[in-house]
ZAVEXVEX-395466 format. One record per residue (C-alpha): x, y, z; chain; residue in one letter. Coordinates in Angstrom, 3 decimals, decimal comma, padded with zeros to 6 digits. Layout:
BEGIN
<volum c1="X" c2="Y" c3="Z" chain="A" resn="a"/>
...
end
This chain:
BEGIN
<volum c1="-020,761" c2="014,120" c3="038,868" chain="A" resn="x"/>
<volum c1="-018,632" c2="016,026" c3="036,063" chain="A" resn="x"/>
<volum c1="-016,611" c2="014,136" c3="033,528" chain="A" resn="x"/>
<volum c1="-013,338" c2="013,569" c3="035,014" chain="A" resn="x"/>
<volum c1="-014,565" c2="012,776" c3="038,402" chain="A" resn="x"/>
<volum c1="-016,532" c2="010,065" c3="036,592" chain="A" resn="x"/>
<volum c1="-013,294" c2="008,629" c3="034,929" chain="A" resn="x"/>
<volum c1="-011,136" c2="009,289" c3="038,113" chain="A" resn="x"/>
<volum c1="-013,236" c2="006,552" c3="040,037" chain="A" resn="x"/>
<volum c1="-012,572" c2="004,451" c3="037,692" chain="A" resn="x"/>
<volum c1="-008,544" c2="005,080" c3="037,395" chain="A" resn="x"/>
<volum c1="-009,229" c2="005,077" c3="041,576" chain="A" resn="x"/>
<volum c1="-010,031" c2="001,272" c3="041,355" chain="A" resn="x"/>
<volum c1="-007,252" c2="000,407" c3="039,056" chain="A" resn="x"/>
<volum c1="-005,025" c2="002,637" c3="041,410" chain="A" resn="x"/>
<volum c1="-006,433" c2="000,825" c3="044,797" chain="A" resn="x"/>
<volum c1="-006,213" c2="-003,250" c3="043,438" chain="A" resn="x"/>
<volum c1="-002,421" c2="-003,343" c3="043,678" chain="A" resn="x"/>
<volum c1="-000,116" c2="-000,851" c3="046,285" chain="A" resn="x"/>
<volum c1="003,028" c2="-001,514" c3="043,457" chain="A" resn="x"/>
<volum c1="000,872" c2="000,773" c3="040,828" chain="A" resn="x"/>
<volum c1="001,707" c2="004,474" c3="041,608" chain="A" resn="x"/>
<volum c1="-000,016" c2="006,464" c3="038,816" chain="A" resn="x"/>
<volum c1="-002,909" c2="006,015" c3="036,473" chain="A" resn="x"/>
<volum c1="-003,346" c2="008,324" c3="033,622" chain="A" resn="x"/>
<volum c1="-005,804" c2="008,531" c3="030,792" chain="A" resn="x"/>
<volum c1="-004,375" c2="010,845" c3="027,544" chain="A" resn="x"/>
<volum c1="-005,989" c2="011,233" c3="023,935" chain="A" resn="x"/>
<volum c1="-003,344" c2="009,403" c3="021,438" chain="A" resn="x"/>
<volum c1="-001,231" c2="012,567" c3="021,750" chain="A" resn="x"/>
<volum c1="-000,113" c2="012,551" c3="025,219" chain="A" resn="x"/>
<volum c1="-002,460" c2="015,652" c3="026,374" chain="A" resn="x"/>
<volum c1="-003,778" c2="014,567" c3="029,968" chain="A" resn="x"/>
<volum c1="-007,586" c2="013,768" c3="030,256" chain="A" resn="x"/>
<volum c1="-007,125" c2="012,258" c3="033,649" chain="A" resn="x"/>
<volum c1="-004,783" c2="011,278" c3="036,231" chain="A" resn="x"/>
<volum c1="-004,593" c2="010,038" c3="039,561" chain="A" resn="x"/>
<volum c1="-001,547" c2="008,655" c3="042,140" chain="A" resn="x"/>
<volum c1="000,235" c2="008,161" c3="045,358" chain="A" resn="x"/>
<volum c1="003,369" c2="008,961" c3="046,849" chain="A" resn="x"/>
<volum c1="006,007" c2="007,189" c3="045,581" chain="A" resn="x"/>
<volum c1="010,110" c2="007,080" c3="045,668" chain="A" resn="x"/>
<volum c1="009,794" c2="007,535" c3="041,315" chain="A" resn="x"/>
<volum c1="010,371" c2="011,473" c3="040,601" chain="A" resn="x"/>
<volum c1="007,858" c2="010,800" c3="037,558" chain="A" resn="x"/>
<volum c1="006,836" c2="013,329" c3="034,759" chain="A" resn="x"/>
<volum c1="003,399" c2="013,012" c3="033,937" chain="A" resn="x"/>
<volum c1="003,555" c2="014,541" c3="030,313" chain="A" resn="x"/>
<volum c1="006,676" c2="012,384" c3="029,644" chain="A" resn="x"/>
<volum c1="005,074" c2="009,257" c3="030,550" chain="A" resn="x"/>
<volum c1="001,678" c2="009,925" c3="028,373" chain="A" resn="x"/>
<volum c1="004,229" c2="010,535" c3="025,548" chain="A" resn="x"/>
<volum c1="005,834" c2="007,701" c3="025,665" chain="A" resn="x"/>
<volum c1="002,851" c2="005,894" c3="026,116" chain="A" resn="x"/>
<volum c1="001,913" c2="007,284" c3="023,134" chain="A" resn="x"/>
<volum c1="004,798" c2="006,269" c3="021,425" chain="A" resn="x"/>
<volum c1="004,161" c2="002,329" c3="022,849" chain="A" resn="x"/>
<volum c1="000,903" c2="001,934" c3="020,922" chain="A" resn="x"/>
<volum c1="001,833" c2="003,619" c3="017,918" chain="A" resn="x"/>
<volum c1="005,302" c2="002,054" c3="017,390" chain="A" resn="x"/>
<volum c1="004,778" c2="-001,127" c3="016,787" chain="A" resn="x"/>
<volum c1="001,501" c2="-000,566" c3="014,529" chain="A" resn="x"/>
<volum c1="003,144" c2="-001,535" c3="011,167" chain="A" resn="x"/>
<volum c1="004,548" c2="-004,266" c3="012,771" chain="A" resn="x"/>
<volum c1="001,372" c2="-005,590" c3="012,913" chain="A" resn="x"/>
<volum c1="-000,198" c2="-004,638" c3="010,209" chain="A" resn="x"/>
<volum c1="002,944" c2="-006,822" c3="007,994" chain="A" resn="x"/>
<volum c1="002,378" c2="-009,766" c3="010,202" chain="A" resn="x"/>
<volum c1="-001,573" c2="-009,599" c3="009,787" chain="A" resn="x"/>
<volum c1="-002,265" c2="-009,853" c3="013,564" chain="A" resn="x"/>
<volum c1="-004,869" c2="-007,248" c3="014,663" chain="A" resn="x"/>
<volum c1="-005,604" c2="-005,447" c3="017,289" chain="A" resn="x"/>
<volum c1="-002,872" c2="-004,503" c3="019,354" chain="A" resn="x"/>
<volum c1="-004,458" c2="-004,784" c3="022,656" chain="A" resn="x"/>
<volum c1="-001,888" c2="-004,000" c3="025,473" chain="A" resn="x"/>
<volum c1="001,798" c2="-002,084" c3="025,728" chain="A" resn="x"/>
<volum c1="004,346" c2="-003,007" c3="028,085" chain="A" resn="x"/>
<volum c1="007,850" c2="-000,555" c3="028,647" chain="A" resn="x"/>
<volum c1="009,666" c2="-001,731" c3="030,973" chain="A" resn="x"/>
<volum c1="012,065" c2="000,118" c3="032,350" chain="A" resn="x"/>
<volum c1="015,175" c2="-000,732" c3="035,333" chain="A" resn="x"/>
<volum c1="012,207" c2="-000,360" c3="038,694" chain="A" resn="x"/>
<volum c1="009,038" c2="000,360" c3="036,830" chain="A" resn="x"/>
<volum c1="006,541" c2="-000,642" c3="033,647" chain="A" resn="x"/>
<volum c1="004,196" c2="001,317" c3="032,052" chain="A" resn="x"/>
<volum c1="001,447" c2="-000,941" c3="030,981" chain="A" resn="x"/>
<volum c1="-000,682" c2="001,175" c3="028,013" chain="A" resn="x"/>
<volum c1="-003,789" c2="000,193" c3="027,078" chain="A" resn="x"/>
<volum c1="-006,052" c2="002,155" c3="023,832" chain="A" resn="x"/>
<volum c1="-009,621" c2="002,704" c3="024,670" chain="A" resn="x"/>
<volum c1="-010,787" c2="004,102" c3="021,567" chain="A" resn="x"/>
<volum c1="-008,736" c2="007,260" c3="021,412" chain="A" resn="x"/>
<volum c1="-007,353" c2="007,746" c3="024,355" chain="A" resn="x"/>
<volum c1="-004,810" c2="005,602" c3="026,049" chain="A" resn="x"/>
<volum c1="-005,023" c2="004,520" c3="029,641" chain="A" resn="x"/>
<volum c1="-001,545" c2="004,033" c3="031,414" chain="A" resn="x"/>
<volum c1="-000,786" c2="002,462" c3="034,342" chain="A" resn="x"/>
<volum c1="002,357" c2="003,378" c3="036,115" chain="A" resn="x"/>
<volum c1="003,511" c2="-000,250" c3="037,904" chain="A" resn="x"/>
<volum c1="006,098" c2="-001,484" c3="039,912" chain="A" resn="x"/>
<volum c1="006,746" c2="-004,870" c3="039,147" chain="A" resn="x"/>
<volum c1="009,189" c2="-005,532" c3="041,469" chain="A" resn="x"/>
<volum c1="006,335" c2="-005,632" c3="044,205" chain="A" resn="x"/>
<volum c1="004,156" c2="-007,490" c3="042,490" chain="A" resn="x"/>
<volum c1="003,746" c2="-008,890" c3="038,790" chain="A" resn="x"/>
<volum c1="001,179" c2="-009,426" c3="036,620" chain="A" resn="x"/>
<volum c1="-001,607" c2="-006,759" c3="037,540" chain="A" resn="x"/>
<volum c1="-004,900" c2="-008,154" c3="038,762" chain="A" resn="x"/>
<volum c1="-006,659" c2="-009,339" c3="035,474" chain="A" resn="x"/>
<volum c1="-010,225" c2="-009,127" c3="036,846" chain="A" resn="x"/>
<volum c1="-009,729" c2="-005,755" c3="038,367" chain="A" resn="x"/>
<volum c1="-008,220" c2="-004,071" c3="035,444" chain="A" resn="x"/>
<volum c1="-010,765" c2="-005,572" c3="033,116" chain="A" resn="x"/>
<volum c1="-014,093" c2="-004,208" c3="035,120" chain="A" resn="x"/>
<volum c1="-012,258" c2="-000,699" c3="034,678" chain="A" resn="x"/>
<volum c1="-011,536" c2="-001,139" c3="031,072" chain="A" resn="x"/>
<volum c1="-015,842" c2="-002,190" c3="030,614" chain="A" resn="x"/>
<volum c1="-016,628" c2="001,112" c3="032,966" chain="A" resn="x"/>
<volum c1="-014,171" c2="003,289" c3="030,886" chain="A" resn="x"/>
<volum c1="-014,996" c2="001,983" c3="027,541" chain="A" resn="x"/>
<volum c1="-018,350" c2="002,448" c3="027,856" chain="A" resn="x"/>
<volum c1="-017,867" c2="006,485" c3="029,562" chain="A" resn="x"/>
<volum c1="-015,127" c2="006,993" c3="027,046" chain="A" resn="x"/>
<volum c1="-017,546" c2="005,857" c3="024,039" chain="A" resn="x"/>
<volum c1="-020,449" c2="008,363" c3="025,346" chain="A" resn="x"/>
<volum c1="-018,278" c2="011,524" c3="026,558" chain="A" resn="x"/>
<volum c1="-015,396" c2="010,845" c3="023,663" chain="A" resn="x"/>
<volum c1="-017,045" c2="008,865" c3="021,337" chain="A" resn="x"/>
<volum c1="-019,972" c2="008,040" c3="018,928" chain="A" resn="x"/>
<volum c1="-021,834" c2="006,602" c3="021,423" chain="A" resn="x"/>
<volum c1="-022,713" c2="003,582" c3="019,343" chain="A" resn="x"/>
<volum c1="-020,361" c2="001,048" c3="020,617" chain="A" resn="x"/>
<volum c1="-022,559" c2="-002,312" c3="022,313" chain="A" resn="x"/>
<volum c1="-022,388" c2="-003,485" c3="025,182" chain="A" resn="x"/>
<volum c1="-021,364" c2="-007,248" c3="023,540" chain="A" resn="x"/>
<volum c1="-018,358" c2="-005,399" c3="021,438" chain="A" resn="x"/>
<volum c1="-017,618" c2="-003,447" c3="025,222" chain="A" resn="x"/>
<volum c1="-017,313" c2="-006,947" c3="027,262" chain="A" resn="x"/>
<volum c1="-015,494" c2="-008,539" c3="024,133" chain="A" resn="x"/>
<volum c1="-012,745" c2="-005,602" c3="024,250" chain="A" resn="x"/>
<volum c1="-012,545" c2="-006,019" c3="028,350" chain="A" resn="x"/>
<volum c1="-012,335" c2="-009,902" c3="028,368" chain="A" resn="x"/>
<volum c1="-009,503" c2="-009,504" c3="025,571" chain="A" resn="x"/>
<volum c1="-007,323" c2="-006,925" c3="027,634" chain="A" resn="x"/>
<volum c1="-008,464" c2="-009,185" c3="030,631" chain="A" resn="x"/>
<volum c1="-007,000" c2="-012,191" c3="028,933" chain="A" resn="x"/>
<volum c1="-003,748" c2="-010,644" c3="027,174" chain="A" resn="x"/>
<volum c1="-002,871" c2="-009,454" c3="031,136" chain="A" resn="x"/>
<volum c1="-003,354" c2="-012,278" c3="032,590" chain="A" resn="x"/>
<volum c1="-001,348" c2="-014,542" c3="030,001" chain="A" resn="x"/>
<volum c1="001,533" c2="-011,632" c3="030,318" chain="A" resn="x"/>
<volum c1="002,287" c2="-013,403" c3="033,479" chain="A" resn="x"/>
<volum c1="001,653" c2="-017,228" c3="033,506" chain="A" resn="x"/>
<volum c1="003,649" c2="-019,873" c3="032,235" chain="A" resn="x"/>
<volum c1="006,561" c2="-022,232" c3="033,771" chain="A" resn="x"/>
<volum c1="009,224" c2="-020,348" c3="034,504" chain="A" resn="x"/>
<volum c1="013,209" c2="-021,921" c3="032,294" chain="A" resn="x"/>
<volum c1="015,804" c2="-021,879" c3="035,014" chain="A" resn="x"/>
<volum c1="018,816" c2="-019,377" c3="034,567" chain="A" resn="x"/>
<volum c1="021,341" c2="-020,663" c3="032,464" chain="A" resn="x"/>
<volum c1="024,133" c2="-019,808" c3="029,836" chain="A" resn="x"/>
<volum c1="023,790" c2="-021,184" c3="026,179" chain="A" resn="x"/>
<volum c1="026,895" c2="-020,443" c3="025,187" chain="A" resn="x"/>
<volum c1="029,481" c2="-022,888" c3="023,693" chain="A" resn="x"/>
<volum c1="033,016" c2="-022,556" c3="026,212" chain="A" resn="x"/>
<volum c1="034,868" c2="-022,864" c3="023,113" chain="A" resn="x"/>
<volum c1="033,330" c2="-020,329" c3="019,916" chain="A" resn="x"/>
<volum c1="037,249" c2="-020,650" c3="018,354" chain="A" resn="x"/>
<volum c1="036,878" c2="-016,762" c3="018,764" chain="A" resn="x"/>
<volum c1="034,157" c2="-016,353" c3="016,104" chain="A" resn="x"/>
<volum c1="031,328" c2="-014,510" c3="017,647" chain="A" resn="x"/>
<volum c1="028,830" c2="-014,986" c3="014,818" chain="A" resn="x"/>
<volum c1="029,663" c2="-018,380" c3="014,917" chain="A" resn="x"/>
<volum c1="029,246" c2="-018,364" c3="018,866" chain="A" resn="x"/>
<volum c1="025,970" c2="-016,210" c3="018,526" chain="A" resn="x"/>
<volum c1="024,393" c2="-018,775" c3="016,491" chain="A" resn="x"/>
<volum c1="025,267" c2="-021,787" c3="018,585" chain="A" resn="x"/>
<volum c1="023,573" c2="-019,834" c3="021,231" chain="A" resn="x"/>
<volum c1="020,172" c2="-019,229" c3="018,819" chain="A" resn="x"/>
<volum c1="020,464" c2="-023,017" c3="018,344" chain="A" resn="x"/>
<volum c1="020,329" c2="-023,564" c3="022,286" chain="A" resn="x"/>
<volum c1="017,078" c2="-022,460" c3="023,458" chain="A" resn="x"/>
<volum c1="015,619" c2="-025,156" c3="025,482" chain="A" resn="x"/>
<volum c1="011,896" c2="-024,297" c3="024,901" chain="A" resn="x"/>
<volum c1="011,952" c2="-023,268" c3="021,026" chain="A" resn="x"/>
<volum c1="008,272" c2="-024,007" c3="020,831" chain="A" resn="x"/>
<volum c1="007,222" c2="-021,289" c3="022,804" chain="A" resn="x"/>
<volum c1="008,548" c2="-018,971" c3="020,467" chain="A" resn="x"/>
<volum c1="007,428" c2="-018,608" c3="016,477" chain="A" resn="x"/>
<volum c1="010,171" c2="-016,385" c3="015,257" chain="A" resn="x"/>
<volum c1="013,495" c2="-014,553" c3="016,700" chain="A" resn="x"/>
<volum c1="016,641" c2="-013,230" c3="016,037" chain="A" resn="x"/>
<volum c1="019,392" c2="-010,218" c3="016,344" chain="A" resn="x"/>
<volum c1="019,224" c2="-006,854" c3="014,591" chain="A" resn="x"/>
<volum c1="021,719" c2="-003,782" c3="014,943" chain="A" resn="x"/>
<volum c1="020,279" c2="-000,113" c3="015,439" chain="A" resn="x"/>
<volum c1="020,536" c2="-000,182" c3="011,987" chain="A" resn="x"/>
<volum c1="018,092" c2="-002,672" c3="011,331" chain="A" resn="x"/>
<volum c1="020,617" c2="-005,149" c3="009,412" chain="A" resn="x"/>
<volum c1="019,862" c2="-008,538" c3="010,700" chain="A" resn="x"/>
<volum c1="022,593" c2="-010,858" c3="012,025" chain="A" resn="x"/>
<volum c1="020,940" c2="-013,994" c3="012,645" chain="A" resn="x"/>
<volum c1="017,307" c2="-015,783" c3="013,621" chain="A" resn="x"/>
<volum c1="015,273" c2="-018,443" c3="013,472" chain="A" resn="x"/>
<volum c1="011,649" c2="-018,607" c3="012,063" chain="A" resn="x"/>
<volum c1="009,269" c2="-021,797" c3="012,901" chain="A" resn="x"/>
<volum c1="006,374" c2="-019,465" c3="011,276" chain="A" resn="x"/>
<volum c1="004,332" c2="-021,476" c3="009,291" chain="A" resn="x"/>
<volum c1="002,069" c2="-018,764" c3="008,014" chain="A" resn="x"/>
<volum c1="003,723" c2="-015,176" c3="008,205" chain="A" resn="x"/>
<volum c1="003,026" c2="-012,685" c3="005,394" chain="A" resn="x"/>
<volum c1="006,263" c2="-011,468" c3="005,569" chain="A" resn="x"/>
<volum c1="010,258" c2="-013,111" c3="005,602" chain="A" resn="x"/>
<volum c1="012,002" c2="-013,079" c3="009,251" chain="A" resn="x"/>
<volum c1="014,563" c2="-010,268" c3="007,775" chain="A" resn="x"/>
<volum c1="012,193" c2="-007,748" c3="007,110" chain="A" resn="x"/>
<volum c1="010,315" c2="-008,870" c3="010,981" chain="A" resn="x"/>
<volum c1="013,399" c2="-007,979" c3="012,752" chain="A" resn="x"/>
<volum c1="014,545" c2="-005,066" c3="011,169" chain="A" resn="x"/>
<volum c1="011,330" c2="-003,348" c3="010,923" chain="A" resn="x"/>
<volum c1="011,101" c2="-003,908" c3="014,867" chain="A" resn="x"/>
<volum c1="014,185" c2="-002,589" c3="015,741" chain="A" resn="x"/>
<volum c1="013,012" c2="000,840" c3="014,327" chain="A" resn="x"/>
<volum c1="009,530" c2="000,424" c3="016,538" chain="A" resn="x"/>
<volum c1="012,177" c2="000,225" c3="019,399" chain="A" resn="x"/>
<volum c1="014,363" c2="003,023" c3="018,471" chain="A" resn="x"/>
<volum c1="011,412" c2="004,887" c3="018,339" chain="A" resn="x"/>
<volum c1="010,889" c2="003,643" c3="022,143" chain="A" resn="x"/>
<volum c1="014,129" c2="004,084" c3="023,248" chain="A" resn="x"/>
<volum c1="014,410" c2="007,956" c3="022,280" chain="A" resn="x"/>
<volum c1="011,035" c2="008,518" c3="024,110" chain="A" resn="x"/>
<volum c1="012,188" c2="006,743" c3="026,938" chain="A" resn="x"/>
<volum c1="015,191" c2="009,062" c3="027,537" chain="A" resn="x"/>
<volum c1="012,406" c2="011,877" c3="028,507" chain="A" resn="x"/>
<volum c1="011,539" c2="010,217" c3="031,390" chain="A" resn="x"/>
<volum c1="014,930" c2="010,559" c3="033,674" chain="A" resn="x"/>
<volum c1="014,680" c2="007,260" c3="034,791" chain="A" resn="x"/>
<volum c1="017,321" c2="005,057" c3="033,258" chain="A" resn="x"/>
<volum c1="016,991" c2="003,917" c3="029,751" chain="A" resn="x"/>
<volum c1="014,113" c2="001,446" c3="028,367" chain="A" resn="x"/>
<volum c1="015,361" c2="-002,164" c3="029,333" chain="A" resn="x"/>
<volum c1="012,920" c2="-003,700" c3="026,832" chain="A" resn="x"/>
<volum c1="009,429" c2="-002,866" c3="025,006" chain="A" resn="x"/>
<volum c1="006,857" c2="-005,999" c3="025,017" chain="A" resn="x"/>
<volum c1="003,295" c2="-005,574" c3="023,460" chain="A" resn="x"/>
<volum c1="000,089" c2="-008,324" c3="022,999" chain="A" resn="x"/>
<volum c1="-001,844" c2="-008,277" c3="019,764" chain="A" resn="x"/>
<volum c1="-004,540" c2="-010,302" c3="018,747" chain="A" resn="x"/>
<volum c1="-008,270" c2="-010,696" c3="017,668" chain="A" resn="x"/>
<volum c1="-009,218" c2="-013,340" c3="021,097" chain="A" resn="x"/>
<volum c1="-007,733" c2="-014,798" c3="023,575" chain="A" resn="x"/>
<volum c1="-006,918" c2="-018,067" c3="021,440" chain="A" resn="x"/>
<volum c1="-005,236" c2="-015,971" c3="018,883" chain="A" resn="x"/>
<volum c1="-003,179" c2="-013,755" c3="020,752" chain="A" resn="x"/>
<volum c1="000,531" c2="-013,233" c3="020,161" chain="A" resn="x"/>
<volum c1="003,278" c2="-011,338" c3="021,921" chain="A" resn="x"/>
<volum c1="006,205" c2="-008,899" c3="020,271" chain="A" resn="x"/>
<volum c1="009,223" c2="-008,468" c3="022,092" chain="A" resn="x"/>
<volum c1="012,683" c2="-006,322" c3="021,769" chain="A" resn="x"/>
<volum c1="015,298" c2="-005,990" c3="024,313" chain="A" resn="x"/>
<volum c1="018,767" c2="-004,673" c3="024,068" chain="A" resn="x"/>
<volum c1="021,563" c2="-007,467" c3="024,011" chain="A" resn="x"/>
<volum c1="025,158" c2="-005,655" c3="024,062" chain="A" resn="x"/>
<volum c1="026,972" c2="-004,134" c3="021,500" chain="A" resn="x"/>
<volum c1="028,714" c2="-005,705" c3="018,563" chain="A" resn="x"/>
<volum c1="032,002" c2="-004,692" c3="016,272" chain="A" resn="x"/>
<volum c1="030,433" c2="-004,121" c3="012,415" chain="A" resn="x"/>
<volum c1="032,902" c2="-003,659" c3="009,839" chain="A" resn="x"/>
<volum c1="032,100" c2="-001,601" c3="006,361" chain="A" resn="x"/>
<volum c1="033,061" c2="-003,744" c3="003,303" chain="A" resn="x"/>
<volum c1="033,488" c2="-000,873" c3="001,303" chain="A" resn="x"/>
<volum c1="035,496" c2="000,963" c3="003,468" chain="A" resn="x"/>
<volum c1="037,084" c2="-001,112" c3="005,856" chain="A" resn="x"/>
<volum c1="035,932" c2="001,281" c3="008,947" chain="A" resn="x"/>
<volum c1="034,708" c2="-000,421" c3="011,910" chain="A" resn="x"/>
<volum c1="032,104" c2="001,197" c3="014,617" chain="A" resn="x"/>
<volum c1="030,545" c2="-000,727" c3="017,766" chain="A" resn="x"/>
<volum c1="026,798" c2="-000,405" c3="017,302" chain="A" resn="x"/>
<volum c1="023,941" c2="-001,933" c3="019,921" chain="A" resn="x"/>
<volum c1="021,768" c2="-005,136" c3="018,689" chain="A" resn="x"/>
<volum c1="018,527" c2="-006,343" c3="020,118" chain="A" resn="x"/>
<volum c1="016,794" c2="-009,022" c3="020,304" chain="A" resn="x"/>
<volum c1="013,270" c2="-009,556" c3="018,994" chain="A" resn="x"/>
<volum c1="011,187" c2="-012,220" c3="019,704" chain="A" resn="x"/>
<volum c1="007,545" c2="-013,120" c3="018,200" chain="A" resn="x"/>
<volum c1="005,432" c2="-015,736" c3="019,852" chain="A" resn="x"/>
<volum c1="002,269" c2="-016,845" c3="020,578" chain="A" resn="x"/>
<volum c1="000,948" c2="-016,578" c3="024,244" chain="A" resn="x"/>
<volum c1="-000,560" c2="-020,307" c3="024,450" chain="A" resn="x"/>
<volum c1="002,300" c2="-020,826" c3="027,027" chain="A" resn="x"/>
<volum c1="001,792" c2="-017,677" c3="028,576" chain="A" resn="x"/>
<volum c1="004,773" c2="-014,907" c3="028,352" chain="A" resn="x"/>
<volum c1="007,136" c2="-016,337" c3="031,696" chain="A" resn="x"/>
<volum c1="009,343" c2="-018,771" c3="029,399" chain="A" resn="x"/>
<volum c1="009,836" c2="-016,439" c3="026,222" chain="A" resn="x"/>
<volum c1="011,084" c2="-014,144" c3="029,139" chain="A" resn="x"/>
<volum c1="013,003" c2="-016,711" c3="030,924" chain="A" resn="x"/>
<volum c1="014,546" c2="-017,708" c3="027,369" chain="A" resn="x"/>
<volum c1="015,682" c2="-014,573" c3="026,118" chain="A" resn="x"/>
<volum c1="016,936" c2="-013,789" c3="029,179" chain="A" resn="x"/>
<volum c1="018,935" c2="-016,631" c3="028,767" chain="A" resn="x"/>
<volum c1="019,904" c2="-015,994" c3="025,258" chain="A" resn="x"/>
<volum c1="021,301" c2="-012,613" c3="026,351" chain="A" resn="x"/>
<volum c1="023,183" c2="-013,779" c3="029,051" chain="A" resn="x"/>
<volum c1="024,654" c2="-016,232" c3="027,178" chain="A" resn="x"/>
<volum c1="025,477" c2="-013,132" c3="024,316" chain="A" resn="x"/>
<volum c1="026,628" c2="-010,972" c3="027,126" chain="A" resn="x"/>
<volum c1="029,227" c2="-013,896" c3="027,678" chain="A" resn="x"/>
<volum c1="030,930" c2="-013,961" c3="024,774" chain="A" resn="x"/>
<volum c1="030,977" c2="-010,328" c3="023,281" chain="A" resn="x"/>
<volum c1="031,351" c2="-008,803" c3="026,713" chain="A" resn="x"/>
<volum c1="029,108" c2="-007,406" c3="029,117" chain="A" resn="x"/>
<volum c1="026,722" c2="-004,225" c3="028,127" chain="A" resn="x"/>
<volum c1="024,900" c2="-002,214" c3="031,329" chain="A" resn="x"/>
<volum c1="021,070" c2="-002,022" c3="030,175" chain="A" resn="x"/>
<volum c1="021,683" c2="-005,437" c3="028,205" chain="A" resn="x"/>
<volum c1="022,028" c2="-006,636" c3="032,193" chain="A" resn="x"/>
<volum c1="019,212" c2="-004,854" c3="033,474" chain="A" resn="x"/>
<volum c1="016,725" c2="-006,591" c3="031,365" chain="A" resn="x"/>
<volum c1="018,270" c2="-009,962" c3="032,895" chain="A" resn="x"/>
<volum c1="017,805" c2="-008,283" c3="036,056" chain="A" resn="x"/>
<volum c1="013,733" c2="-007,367" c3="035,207" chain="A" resn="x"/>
<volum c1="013,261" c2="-010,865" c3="034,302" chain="A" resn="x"/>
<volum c1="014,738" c2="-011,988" c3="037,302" chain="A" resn="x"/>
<volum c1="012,142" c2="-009,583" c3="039,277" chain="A" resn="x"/>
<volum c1="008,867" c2="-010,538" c3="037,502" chain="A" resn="x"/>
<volum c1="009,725" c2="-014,144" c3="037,855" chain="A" resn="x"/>
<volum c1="010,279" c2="-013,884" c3="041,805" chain="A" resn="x"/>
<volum c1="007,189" c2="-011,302" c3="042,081" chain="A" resn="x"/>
<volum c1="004,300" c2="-013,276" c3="040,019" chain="A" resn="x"/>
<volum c1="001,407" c2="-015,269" c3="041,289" chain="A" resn="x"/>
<volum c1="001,832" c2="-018,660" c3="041,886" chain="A" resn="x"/>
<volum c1="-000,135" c2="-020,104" c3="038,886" chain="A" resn="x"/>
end
């Protein structure tokens, strides 16, 4: 059996555990195809498009990381308005599974996790130095095994508004009540709202041990997403509706980075008096002990409630609209 008919039954089983994932595709870090396999689908998708911005998932959120002092980024989630890619680095390549999860949310831990063992290990000899262990191979698996499965457990919040009826028309004002109303505010360490710009408007940090303030957090995000958001236009399907990724040494110290787009906002130069409508986002970072359903479910409340008092934004309302789908698709847990 050659090389890639080796790793193609292994993206076959990954392909064959759930009938919502329509392409698997293994790329070095650059995008160039190693592997790929699929079905027919109603998605006019681009292989060499998706593999970039696959390759723009893992890599954009790296420094991120490396500020916070949480290591290794395990797992990349892009969602987009009917489909995720889910990108996961073995080594140097990047495996990248093409999901619809409308049908069905999370993937199948178990599943995914033999593949990622079987792939590590062919990866490591074909690829590789050959000297990875077979310990360090089942520690990698069970962590990507753990960081999928806690991407879709957790009580679900109930849809609701935060917003104040009366903000005595200041928005920043009305923005921060809205900060100050998450129900849950446990389940999240750190948040807030950052232009394209990466100027910060305002947040909330319950970080206890952060290397770095929640101003620099946000804004350095924002340009992981922008970075996101211009690969995402390659693929013709709508634009990015939010970019989610799971970092982490083991499963008890894992911890979730999330951006989504929240509307746009009026910003006025001081200097000049010129005013220009620019897009914010909201970033979230949290720890997965509750599992990633009621950061969702909050954020999506947080921009509905923004999207209520600065006016309604399309792909702001698409990512209410994904978090709406993954909560009706996932398991029962």
């Amino acid at each position: 059996m050659s090389v890639r008919e080796n790793l193609n039954k292994h993206l076959t089983l990954i392909l064959r555990s759930s009938k919502a994932s329509v392409m698997i595709l293994l790329s070095d870090q650059d995008g160039l195809s190693i592997a790929k396999i699929g079905r027919g689908s109603e998605f006019d998708l681009d292989a060499s498009a998706i593999t970039s911005v696959a390759s723009a998932a893992f890599s954009a959120s790296e420094e991120n990381w490396n500020d916070l002092n949480i290591r290794d980024q395990i797992i990349a989630f892009s969602f987009f308005e009917k489909i995720c890619l889910i990108t996961i680095k073995i080594l140097n390549t990047l495996l990248t599974i093409v999901h619809d999860f409308n049908q069905e949310w999370p993937l199948n831990p178990d599943v995914i996790s033999s593949a990622v063992y079987n792939l590590t290990s062919e990866i490591d000899k074909f690829f590789g130095t050959g000297s990875m262990t077979d310990d360090q191979i089942e520690t990698f698996s069970n962590n990507v095994r753990s960081a999928i499965y806690l991407a879709g457990v957790g009580d679900s919040v109930d849809f609701a508004s935060y917003a104040k009826e009366d903000t005595s028309g200041d928005l920043i004002n009305g923005i921060s009540a809205i900060l100050d109303g998450v129900q849950n505010p446990e389940v999240i360490s750190r948040y807030g709202l950052v232009n394209s710009g990466g100027l910060p408007i305002d947040g909330r940090d319950r970080s206890t041990f952060l290397p770095i303030p929640n101003e620099a957090f946000l804004a350095n995000s924002t340009v992981a997403f922008q970075k996101m958001v211009e690969q995402g236009d390659s693929l013709k399907i709508g634009g990015i509706v939010s970019y989610f990724c799971i970092s982490g040494p083991n499963p008890d110290n894992m911890y979730g980075l999330i951006i989504a787009p929240s509307g746009n906002l009026m910003f006025a130069d001081e200097s000049t008096g010129a005013q220009s409508i620019q897009p914010i986002s909201f970033v979230a970072l949290f720890p997965l002990s509750y599992g990633a359903i009621p950061v969702f479910c909050e954020i999506r409340n947080v921009i509905y409630s923004i999207l209520n008092i600065i006016g309604t934004e399309k792909i702001a309302e698409k990512f209410i609209n994904v978090v709406n789908g993954i909560v009706a698709a996932r398991f029962e847990t």
